[in-house]
C-alpha positions, 0 to 999 in steps of 0.5 A, spaced: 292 890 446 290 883 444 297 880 440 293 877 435 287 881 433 281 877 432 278 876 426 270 876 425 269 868 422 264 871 417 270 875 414 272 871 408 279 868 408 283 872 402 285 869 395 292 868 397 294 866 390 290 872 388 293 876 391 301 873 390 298 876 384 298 882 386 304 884 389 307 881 382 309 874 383 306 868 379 305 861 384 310 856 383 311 854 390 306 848 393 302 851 397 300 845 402 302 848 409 297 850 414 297 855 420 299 851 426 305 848 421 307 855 418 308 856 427 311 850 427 317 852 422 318 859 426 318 855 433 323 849 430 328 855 428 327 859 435 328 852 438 329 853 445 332 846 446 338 849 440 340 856 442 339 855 450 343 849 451 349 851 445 350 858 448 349 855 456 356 855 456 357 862 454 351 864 459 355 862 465 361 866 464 359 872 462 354 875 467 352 868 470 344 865 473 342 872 474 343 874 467 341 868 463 335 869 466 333 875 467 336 878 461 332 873 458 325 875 461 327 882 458 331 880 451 324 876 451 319 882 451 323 887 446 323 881 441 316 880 442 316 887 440 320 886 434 316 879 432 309 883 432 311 890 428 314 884 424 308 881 423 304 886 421 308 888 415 308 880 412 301 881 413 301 886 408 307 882 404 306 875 404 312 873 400 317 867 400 322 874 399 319 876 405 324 882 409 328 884 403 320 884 399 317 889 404 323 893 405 323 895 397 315 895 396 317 900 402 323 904 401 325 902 394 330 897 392 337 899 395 333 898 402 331 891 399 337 890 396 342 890 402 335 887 407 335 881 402 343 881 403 344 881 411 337 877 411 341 871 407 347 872 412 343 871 418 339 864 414 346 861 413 349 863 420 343 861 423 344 854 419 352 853 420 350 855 428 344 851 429 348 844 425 355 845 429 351 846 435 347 839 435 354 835 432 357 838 439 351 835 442 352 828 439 360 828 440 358 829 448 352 824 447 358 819 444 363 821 449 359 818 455 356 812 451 363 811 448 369 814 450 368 817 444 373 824 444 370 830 440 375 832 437 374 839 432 376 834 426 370 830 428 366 834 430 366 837 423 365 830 420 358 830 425 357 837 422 358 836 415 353 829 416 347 833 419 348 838 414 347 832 408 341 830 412 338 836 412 339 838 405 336 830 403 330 831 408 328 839 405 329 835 398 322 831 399 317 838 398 314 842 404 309 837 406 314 832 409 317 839 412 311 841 415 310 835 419 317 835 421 315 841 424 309 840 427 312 833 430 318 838 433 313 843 437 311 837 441 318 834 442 320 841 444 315 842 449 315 835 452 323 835 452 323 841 457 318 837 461 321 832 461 328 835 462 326 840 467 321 835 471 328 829 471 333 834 474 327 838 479 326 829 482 332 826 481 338 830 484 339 830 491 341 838 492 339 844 488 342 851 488 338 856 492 333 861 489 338 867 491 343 863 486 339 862 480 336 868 480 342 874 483 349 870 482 353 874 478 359 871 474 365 874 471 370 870 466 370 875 460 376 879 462 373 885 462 372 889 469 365 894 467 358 889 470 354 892 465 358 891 459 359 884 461 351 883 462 349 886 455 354 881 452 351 876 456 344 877 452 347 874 446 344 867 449 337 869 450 338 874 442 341 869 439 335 863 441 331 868 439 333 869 432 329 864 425 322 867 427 321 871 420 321 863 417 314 863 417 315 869 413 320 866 408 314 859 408 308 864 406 308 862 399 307 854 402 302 857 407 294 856 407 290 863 409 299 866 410 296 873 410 293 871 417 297 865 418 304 867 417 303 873 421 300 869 427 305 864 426 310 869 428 308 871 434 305 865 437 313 862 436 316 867 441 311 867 446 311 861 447 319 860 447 319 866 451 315 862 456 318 855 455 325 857 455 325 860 461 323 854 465 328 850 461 334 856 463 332 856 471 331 848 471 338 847 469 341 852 473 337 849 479 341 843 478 348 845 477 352 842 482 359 844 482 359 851 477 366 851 475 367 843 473 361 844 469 364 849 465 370 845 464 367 839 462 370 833 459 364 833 454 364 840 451 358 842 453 356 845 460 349 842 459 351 835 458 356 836 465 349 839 469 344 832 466 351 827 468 351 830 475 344 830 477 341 824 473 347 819 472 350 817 465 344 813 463 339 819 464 344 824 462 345 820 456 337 820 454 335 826 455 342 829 451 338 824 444 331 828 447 336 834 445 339 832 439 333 830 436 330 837 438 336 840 435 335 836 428 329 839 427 331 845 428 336 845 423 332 841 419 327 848 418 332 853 419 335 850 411 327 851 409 327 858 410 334 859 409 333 856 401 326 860 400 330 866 401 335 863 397 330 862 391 326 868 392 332 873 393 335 869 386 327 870 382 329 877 382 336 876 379 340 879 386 345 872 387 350 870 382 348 865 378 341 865 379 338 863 373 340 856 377 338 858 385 331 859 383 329 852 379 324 848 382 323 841 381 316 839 378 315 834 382 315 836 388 315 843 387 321 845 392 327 849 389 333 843 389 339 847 387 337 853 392 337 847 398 343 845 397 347 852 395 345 854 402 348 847 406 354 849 402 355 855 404 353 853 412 358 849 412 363 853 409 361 858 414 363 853 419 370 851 417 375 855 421 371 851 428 377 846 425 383 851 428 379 856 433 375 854 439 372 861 439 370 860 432 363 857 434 361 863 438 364 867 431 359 863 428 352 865 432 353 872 433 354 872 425 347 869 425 344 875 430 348 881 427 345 879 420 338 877 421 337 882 427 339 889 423 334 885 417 329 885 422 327 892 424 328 895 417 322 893 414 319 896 420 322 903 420 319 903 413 313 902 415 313 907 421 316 912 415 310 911 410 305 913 415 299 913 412 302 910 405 302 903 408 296 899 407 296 894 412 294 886 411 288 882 415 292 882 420 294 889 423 296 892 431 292 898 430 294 904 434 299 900 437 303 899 431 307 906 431 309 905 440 311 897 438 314 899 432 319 904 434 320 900 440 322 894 436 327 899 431 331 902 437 332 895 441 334 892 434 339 898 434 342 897 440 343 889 440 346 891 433 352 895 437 352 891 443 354 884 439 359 887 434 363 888 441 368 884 443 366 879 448 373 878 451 379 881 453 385 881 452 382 882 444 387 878 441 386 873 434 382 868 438 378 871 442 376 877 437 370 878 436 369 877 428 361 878 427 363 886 425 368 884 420 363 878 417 357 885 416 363 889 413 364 883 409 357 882 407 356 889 406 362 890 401 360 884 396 353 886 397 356 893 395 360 891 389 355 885 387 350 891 385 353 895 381 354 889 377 347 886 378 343 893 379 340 893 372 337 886 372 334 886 379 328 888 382 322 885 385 316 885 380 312 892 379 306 890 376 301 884 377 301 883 370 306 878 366 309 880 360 311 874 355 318 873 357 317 874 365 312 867 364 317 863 360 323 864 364 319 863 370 317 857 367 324 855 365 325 855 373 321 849 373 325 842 372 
């Protein structure tokens, strides 16, 4: 099976404003992003130099070297199958709606409705845990130049600057996103060279094979390995999250009915390799495992870079870090205010009437980038009184996100022979990696509304369950409120009304 189908080049590319068209949406959306950006956006948000590092940390106690590398070579395989049965619907469906979308167009507009509210759930923790993350790194990166003390209120100050940042950035229009991201595929892939080429030189000693590879580490306070193991692929699941932004960028996307599909699976492949090479190259170098852990910087990483490279060379690569981390967060808002205005252009959020104007001159939806910084950072505010809070944070991105995943794909598997695939298809592979892809989903689901430690207590209550109850609870009331004015367009053709208030969107 070839993980992206080829394409004859005498095969015209689609009309894709034609076909936007079609599926009942007028174009408002610059559309001046191209194929190697739309990969680029998914790669920044999966960025391996984000999630592998913040979660390190977690990794360590919860199953250790062995788990975080072998739970993620395994997440890594049932997520590309995820990534792949996920492509072929935003083939067929390439709209900034993009999961919430295919999952109307498929099973009607409950399944849409509830897509769009767990997908939107996920964005917006994935943005709060992608920012708090690099605030993190820069309180480390500040505490060894400076003796800087990273204390959660500033660690929130730091959170809340990089939050702004983001929102201004988003603000000049696509073009300046893209090439941020394409900028960002670089760093990465240079950043693990250079960080794993630095601690494989430099150190005087490197732990054995056998340690990297079957050392078992319990701190997690329950007595099971297996249970214990399973919660440790939150590192690898977690990092592994943000590929359905080349989805949400398709109406900004040239040739997205190919483009947006491919994007997707050319950003976890490539992340499953990189990332592999960044996690053995930082457990290699560990020099003493516990004091890592409780280092004085905060991040287990930093500790690791501090004891094999010295101050100045840990100090440089946590900027090679940060910056990585920046660009990360910087895409995550991209997609998270695209599913905010898509989401908002069928009337499903309060207030959206403001959420889907976009301005004129760059032709990005303003107020939709900064409801979704705001929200991020709300998000992020009981980080202040709770150390346990951050992990609180990734698995509210994970359990939302991850269910938003599959449902499209179970749809599809439902419709049989209803679904028309797009130019971009998997052929007799779809219904094996499908159904693989839906059952994986479904038990990462289970796995991360657990609890992570035991004693269960106020701090170490594993709170991503009460946050998807929540979610779905005000989703549940909000529709009987907005049930009567939401709905994805059913017909090509614009009515009067329909243009103008779509033309009202446009400040």
């Amino acid at each position: 099976m070839s993980s992206e189908p080829s394409m004859s080049p005498e095969v015209p590319q689609p009309d894709e404003e034609q076909r936007l068209r079609e599926l009942g949406y007028r174009p408002v959306l610059a559309r001046r992003m191209g194929g190697f950006g739309n990969f680029a956006i998914s790669f920044s948000v999966i960025s391996i130099l984000s999630g592998c590092m913040t979660l390190y940390g977690f990794g360590m106690g919860a199953g250790g070297p062995a788990v975080m590398l072998w739970g993620w070579a395994g997440v890594g395989l049932f997520v590309l199958c995820v990534g792949l049965a996920l492509a072929e619907v935003t083939s067929a469906y390439p709209t900034s709606g993009a999961l919430y979308y295919m999952a109307d167009r498929l099973g009607g507009r409950r399944w849409g409705w509830y897509t769009g509210w767990l997908n939107l759930l996920g964005l917006l923790g994935a943005i709060a845990g992608i920012d708090y993350g690099a605030a993190l790194f820069a309180g480390a990166f500040a505490n060894l130049q400076w003796g800087f003390e990273p204390t959660p209120g500033k660690t929130m100050l730091i959170f809340l600057a990089i939050l702004s940042l983001h929102a201004v950035l988003n603000l000049f229009g696509v073009r300046l996103v893209s090439v941020l991201n394409s900028i960002s595929v670089w760093w990465h892939l240079a950043g693990v060279a250079v960080i794993v080429g630095a601690l494989w030189i430099v150190p005087d000693s490197h732990r054995s094979p056998s340690f990297v590879f079957t050392e078992f580490v319990n701190d997690t306070g329950w007595h099971n390995p297996v249970y214990v193991a399973a919660i440790g692929l939150l590192l690898a699941q977690y990092t592994f999250s943000g590929y359905d932004a080349s989805a949400h960028l398709s109406e900004e996307t040239s040739n997205a009915s190919v483009s947006a599909a491919k994007g997707i699976v050319r950003a976890i492949w490539v992340s499953w390799v990189a990332g592999f090479v960044l996690l053995a190259g930082l457990t290699f170098a560990i020099q003493d495992y516990d004091a890592t852990r409780a280092s004085a910087t905060g991040v287990p990483p930093a500790q690791i870079l501090l004891d094999g490279l010295g101050t100045d060379g840990a100090s440089a690569l946590l900027v090679v870090v940060i910056v990585a981390q920046l660009f990360c967060g910087n895409a995550e808002v991209a997609a998270a205010s695209r599913m905010v205005f898509a989401f908002s252009r069928d009337k499903a959020l309060p207030g959206s009437a403001l959420w889907r104007k976009v301005s004129a001159r760059t032709q990005t939806p303003v107020a939709a980038v900064w409801l979704s910084v705001v929200v991020a950072g709300v998000l992020a505010l009981p980080s202040l009184y709770s150390a346990t809070a951050y992990g609180a944070v990734t698995a509210i991105n994970v359990i939302g996100i991850t269910p938003a995943y599959a449902i499209p794909v179970l749809l599809r598997l439902r419709a049989g022979d209803r679904f028309q695939p797009g130019p971009w298809s998997l052929g007799r592979w779809s219904k094996p990696i499908g159904w693989t892809a839906v059952v994986w989903v479904a038990c990462v689901t289970v796995l991360f509304c657990l609890p992570q430690s035991s004693p269960v207590t106020v701090d170490t209550m594993n709170y991503a369950s009460v946050a998807l109850a929540v979610v779905l609870l005000l989703a549940t009331v909000w529709w009987f409120v907005a049930r009567r004015s939401y709905g994805t367009p059913t017909t090509a053709a614009y009515s009067d009304r329909e243009q103008a208030e779509l033309a009202e969107g446009i400040v």
